[in-house]
SEKOLMI-901653 format. One line per field, with one value per residue (C-alpha): residue number from 1; residue in three letters; x, y, z. Coordinates in steps of 0.5 Angstrom, whole numbers, plus 500, padded with zeros to 3 digits. Example, Ala and Ser with C-alpha at 12.3 -4.5 7.8 and 13.67 -1.06 7.14 Angstrom:
BEGIN
seq: 1,2
type: ala,ser
X: 525,527
Y: 491,498
Z: 516,514
This chain:
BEGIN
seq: 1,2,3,4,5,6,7,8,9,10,11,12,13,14,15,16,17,18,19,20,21,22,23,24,25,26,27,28,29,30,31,32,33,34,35,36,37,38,39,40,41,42,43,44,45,46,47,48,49,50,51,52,53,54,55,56,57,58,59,60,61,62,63,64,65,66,67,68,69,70,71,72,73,74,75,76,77,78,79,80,81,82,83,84,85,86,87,88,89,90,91,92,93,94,95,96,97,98,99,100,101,102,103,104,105,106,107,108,109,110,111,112,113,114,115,116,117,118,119,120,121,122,123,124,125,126,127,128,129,130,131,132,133,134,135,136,137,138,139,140,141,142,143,144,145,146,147,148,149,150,151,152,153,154,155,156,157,158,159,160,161,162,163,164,165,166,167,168,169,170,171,172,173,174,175,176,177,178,179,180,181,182,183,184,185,186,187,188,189,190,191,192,193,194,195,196,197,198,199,200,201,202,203,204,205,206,207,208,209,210,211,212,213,214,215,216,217,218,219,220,221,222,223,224,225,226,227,228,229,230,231,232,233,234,235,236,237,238,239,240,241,242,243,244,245,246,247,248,249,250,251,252,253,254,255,256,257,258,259,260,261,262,263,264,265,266,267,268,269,270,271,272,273,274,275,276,277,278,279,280,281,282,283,284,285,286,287,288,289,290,291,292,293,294,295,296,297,298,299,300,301,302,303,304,305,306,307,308,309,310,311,312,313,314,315,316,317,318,319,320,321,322,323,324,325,326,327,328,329,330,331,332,333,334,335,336,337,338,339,340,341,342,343,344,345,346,347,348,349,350,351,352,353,354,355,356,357,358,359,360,361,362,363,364,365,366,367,368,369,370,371,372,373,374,375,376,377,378,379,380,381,382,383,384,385,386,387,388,389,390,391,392,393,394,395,396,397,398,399,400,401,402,403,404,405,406,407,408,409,410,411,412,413,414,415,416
type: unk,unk,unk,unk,unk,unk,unk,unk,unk,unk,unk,unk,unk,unk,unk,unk,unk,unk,unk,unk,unk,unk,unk,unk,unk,unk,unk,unk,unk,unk,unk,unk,unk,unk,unk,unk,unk,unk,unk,unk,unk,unk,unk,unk,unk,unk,unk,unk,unk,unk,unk,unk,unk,unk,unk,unk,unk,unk,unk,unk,unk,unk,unk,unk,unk,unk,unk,unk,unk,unk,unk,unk,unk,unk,unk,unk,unk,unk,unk,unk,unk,unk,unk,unk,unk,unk,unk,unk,unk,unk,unk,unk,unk,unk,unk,unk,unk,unk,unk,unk,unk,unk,unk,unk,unk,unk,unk,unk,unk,unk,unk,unk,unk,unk,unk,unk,unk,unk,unk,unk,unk,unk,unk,unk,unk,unk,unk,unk,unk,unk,unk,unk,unk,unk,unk,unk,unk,unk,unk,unk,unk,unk,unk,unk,unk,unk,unk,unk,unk,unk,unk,unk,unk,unk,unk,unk,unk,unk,unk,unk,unk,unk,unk,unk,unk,unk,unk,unk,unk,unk,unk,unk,unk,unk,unk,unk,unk,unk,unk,unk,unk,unk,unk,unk,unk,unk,unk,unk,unk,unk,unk,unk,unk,unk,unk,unk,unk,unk,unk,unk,unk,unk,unk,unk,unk,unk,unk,unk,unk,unk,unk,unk,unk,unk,unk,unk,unk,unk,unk,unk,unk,unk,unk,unk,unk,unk,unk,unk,unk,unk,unk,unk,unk,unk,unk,unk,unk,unk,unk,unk,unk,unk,unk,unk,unk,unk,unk,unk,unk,unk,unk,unk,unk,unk,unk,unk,unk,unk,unk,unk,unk,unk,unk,unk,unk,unk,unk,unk,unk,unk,unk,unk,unk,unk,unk,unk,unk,unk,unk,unk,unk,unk,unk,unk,unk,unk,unk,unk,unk,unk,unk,unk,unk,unk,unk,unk,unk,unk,unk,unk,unk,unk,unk,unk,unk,unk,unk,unk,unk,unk,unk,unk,unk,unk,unk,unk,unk,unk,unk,unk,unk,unk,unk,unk,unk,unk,unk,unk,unk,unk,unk,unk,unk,unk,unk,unk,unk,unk,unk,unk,unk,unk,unk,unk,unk,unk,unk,unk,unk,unk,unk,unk,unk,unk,unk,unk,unk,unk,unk,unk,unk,unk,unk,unk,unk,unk,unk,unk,unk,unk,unk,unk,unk,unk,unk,unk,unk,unk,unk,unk,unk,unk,unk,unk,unk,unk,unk,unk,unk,unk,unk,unk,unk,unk,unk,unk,unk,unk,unk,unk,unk,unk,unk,unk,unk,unk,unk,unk,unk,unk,unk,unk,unk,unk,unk,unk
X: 848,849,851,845,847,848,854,857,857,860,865,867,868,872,877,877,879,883,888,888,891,896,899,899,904,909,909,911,918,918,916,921,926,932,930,931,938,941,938,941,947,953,955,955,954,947,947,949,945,939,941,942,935,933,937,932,926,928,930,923,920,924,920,913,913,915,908,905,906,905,898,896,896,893,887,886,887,883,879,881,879,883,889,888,887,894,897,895,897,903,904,903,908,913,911,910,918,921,919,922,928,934,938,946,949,946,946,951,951,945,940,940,940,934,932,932,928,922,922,923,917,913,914,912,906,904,906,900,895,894,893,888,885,882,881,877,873,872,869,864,862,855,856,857,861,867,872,869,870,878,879,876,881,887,884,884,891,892,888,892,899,895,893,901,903,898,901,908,907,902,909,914,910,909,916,923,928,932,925,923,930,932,924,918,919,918,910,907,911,907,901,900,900,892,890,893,890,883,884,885,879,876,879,878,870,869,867,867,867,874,873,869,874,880,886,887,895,898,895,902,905,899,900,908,906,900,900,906,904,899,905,909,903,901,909,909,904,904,912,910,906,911,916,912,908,913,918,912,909,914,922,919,919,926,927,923,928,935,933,928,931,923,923,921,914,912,914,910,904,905,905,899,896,896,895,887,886,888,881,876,880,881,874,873,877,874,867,869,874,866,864,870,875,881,886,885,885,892,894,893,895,902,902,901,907,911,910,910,914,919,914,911,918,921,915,917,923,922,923,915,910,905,910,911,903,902,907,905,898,900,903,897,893,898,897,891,888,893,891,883,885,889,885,879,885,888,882,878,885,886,883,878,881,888,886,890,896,897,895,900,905,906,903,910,914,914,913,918,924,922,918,922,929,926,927,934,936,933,937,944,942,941,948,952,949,948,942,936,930,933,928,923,928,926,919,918,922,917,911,915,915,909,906,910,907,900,901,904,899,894,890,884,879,873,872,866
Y: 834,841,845,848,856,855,850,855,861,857,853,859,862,858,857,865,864,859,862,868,865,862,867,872,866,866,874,876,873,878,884,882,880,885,884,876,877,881,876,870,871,874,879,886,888,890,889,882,880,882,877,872,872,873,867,863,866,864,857,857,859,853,847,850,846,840,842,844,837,834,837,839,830,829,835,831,824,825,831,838,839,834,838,845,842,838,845,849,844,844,852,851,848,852,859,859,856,861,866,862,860,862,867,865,868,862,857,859,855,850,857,858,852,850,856,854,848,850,855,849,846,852,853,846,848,854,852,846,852,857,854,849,854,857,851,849,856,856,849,852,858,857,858,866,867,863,868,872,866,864,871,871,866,871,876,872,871,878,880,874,879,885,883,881,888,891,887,888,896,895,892,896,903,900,898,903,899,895,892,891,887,884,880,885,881,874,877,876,869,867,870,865,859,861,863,858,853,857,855,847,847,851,847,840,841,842,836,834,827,825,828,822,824,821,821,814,814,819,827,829,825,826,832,833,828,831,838,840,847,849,848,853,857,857,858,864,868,868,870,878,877,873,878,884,882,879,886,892,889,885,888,894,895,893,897,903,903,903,908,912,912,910,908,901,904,909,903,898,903,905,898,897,903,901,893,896,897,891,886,891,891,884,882,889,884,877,880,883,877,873,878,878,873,872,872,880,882,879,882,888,888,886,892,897,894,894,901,903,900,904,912,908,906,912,916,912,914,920,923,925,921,922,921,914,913,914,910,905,905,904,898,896,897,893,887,887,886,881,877,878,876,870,865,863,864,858,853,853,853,846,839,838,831,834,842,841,838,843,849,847,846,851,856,854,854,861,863,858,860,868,870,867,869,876,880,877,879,885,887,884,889,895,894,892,898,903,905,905,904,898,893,897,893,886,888,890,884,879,882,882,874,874,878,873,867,869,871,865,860,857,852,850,857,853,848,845
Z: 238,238,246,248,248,255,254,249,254,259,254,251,258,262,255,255,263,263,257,261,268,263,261,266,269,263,261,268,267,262,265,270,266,269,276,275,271,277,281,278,275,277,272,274,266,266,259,261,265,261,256,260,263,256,254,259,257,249,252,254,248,244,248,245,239,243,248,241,238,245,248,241,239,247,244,237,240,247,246,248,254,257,253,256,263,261,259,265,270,268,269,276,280,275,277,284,284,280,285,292,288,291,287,285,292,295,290,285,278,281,280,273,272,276,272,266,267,270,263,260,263,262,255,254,257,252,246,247,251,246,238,243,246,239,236,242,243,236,235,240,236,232,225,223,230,229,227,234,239,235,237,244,246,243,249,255,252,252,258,262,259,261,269,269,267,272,278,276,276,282,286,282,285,292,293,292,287,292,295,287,286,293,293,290,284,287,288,283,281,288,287,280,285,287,279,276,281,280,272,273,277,270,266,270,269,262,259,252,247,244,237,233,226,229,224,223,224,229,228,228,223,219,220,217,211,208,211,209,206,211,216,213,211,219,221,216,218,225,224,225,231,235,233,233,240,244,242,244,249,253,251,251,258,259,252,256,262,257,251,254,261,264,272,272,275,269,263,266,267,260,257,261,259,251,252,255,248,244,248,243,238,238,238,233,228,230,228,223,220,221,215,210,212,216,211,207,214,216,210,210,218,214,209,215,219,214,213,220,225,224,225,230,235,233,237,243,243,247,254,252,256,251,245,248,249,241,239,243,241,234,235,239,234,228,234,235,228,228,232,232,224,226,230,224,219,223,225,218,213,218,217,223,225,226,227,235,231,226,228,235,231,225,229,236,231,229,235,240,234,232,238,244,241,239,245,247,240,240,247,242,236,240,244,239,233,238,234,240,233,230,233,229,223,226,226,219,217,220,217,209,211,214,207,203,206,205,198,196,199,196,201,205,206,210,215,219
């Protein structure tokens, strides 16, 4: 039976919404991530301190596909509903802990540690929340506008990161440093509590059949023996957007405050400002993916990351404000059309009876490994070089894979 327009609107919203509330909840530790290093560890080298809450956040990303496969089985075998409520109710409790934990002056040892595993649990609930979401909303897209409904839920994920900005630079204006460090940056890790609860209650009224072409073994194993290939087409291509993403919109406000010597309040502004653009580009792109395909535009956003990571972080490295701005604009265009591209390419390269399954996995495993290391790495590269451009390197790297892997695979190009 096909969902009246209605039933699409509201399925495509609350998939949107819920998928924003995440996000919100896991990009602030991020944005905050020099606050919590001083907060939670005891050296006094700033340097290492950031590594160290870096090291967590990567800790975080490795259990996505671990969530993937997990949620993305659940997605499969029970519906996609049940997955995405499952993911966002395991965001919840985490988030509001990691803003009353006490730091190590008052627990020691035993607060990184508690730290890492409410990371842990939350990387499991991310890496099952995103490829979900898209397989979900694109599933309920009318024929013609799929590829615009994938990329839908990339904006709620982007928006979701945009709102974490904006509430981390609203603290970071209100307060002076000492306030941000002692407690401000617990705000918005509390104030997640209320918006991942309003994103269960989305998501647990959704109502949805279990998928009728169920795999007859488990979608997972199905899934590593007969879509091998898809598996590593779907991790290599989403290589550039992990590295990519989590370098220029969250490393790079600590990248800010190191290079460039930005107060905290001017590079979460900035970060803010430029990810306003990316939402019009995203759905720019999925409308567009609807008229040429996903995948020639994936390859192109390749070409040009190649060719233009380095100008671009080469312009945001300067003391001019609107250096900055146009340099990071750049990127938020390379990403957007990334990411507007992505979804359709996914769902419709995967098997409709496994989608959850393989889209979930290959897609966490680029980015548990590449996108959860990227930032720690980069904080390394710039210590140990002293070269303030080398993640540029990283970028383009990602993007020669990435351009690779769509070379190379020849497989699936249209789904039901």
């Amino acid at each position: 039976m096909t969902p009246s327009p209605r039933t699409n609107r509201r399925s495509i919203a609350a998939g949107a919404i819920g998928n924003m509330l995440e996000w919100y909840d896991f990009a602030i530790y991020g944005y905050f991530a020099a606050q919590i290093g001083r907060t939670f560890f005891s050296s006094e080298d700033h340097v290492s301190q950031i590594l160290a809450a870096f090291g967590i956040f990567a800790v975080g990303y490795l259990m996505r596909p671990l969530g993937g496969a997990l949620i993305g089985y659940i997605g499969d075998r029970f519906g996609r509903p049940v997955a995405l409520t499952l993911s966002i109710t395991a965001m919840v409790v985490p988030t509001f802990l990691v803003g009353v934990l006490p730091g190590y002056h008052t627990l020691g040892i035993a607060a990184p540690v508690i730290l890492t595993g409410l990371r842990m649990l939350q990387g499991l609930s991310v890496g099952g929340e995103c490829p979900t979401s898209v397989v979900f909303l694109y599933e309920h897209a009318p024929p013609g506008r799929r590829g615009l409904c994938a990329a839908i839920a990339f904006c709620g994920s982007n928006a979701g990161i945009l709102l974490g900005s904006a509430t981390g630079g609203l603290v970071a204006a209100l307060m002076t440093p000492d306030e941000l460090d002692r407690w401000g940056w617990r705000i918005p890790f509390v104030v997640g509590l209320a918006i991942g609860v309003i994103g269960y209650f989305l998501r647990r009224h959704l109502s949805e059949p279990a998928p009728a072409a169920a795999a007859v073994r488990s979608p997972l194993v199905e899934v590593v023996r007969d879509h091998r290939p898809l598996l590593l087409w779907l991790a290599g291509v989403s290589v550039f957007g992990a590295v990519g993403f989590y370098l220029m919109f969250v490393y790079v406000v600590s990248w800010l405050q190191l290079a460039d010597k930005i107060a905290p309040a001017n590079a979460l502004g900035i970060n803010t400002f430029c990810m306003m653009g990316m939402i019009p580009i995203i759905l720019a792109t999925g409308w567009l993916s609807d008229k040429v395909g996903g995948r020639p535009l994936l390859a192109v956003t390749f070409v040009l990351g190649l060719i233009g990571a380095y100008p671009l972080l080469w312009l945001m490295h300067h003391q001019s404000l609107a250096m900055i701005v146009v340099g990071q604009l750049g990127f938020v265009v390379l990403v957007g059309l990334f990411f507007g591209a992505l979804g359709g390419a996914m769902v419709e390269a995967a098997p409709p009876q496994v989608r959850c399954s393989a889209t979930a996995l290959g897609y966490n495993i680029t980015f548990g490994i590449a996108g959860g290391l990227s930032p720690l790495v980069a904080t390394w590269l710039v210590y140990r070089t002293g070269n303030d451009l080398s993640p540029a390197y990283m970028i383009m790297a990602a993007a020669f894979v990435s351009l690779l892997a769509m070379l190379l695979y020849r497989g699936r190009t249209s789904a039901a």
